[in-house]
C-alpha positions as CSV (number, residue, x, y, z in Angstrom):
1,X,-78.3,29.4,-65.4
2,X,-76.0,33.0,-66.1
3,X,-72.9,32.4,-64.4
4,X,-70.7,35.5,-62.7
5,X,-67.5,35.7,-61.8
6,X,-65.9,37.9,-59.2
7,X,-62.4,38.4,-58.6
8,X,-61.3,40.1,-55.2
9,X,-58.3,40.0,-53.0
10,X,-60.2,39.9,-49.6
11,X,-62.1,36.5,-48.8
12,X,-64.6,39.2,-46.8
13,X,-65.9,41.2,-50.0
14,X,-66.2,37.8,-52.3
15,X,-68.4,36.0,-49.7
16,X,-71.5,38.9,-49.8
17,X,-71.7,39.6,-53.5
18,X,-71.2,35.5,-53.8
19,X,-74.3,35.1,-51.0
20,X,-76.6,37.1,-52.8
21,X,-75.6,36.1,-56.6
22,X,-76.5,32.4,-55.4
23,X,-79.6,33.3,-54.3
24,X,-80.4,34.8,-57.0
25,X,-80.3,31.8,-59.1
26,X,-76.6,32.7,-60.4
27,X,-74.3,30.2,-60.7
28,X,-70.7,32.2,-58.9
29,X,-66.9,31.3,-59.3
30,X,-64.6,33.5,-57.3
31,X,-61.3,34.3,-57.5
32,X,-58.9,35.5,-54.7
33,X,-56.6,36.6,-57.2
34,X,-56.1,38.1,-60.7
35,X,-53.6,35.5,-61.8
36,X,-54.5,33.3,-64.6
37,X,-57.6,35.1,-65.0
38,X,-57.3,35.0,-68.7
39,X,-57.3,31.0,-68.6
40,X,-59.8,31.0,-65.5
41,X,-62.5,33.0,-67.7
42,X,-61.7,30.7,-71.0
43,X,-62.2,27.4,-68.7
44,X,-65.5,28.7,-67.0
45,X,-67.2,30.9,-69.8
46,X,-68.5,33.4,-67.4
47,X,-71.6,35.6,-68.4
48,X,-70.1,39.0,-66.7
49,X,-67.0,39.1,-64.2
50,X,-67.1,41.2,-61.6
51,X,-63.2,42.7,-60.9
52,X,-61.6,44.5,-57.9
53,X,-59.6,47.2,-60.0
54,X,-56.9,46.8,-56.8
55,X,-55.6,43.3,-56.9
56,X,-52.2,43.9,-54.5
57,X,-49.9,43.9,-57.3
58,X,-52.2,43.3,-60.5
59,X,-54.5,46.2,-61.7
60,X,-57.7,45.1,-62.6
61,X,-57.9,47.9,-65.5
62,X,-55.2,45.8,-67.2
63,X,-56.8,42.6,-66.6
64,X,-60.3,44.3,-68.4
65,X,-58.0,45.5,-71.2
66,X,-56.4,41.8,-71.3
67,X,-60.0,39.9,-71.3
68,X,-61.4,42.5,-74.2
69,X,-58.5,41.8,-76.0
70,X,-58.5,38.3,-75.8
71,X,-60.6,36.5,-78.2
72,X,-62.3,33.9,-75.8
73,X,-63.3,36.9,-73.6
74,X,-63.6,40.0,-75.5
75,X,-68.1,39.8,-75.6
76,X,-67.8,38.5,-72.0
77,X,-69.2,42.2,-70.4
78,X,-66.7,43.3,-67.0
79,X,-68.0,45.4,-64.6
80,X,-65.0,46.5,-62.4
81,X,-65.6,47.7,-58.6
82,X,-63.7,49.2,-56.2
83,X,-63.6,50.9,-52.4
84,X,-61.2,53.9,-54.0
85,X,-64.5,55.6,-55.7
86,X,-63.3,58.7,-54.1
87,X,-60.0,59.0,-56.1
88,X,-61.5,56.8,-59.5
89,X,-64.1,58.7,-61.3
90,X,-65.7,56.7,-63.6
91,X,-64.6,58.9,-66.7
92,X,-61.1,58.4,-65.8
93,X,-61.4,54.8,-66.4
94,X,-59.6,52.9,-69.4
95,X,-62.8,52.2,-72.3
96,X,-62.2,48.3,-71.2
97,X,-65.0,48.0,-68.5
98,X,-68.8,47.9,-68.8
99,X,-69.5,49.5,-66.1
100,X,-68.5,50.4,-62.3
101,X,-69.8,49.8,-59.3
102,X,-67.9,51.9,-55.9
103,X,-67.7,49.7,-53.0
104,X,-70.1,49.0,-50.9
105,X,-72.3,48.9,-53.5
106,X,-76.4,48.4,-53.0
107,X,-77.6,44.9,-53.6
108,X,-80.5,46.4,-55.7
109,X,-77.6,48.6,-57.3
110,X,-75.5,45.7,-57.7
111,X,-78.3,42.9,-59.3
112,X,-79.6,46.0,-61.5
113,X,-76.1,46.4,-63.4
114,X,-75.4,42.6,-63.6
115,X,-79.2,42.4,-65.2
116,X,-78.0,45.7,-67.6
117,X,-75.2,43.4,-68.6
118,X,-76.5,40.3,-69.6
């Protein structure tokens, strides 16, 4: 079973994408927070990670350049998402991330790039 792990701020936006992962057949760790991720991922070997670029204090782009630069992490694809699409355009993101997904995001949209990924 793939395993994906999201990492979001608000309980609200982890719960959907975690619904519909699981019944997918995806096995889903989320993460309120951005803290620790690098030991969270290299515990529970995730197939892609899903990350909020806005984590209250944290930037997600940081934490995608810290899991690609990490050795445990660095094949482990990120897709980072976010609800600020309107002021990120996906070319103005750091080379770190896989791919991007704007919040809301589609479930067909959203199990179509997680497929891409793994």
């Amino acid at each position: 079973m793939k395993r994906i792990m999201i990492v979001d701020e608000d309980q609200a936006l982890l719960d959907a994408p975690n619904m519909i992962l699981q019944y997918e057949d995806y096995e889903v760790e989320t993460l309120n927070s951005g803290l620790n991720l690098i030991e969270h991922v290299l515990k529970w070997k995730p197939d892609v990670i899903l990350l909020e670029i806005a984590l209250g204090l944290l930037d997600g782009q940081d934490l995608c350049n810290e899991l690609k630069a990490t050795d445990g992490s660095l094949h482990i694809p990120v897709i980072l998402f976010s609800a600020l699409h309107g002021k990120i355009v996906t070319e103005d993101l750091r080379d770190s991330p896989d791919d991007f997904i704007a919040k809301p995001s589609d479930v067909r949209d959203l199990k179509e790039r997680i497929l891409a990924q793994l």
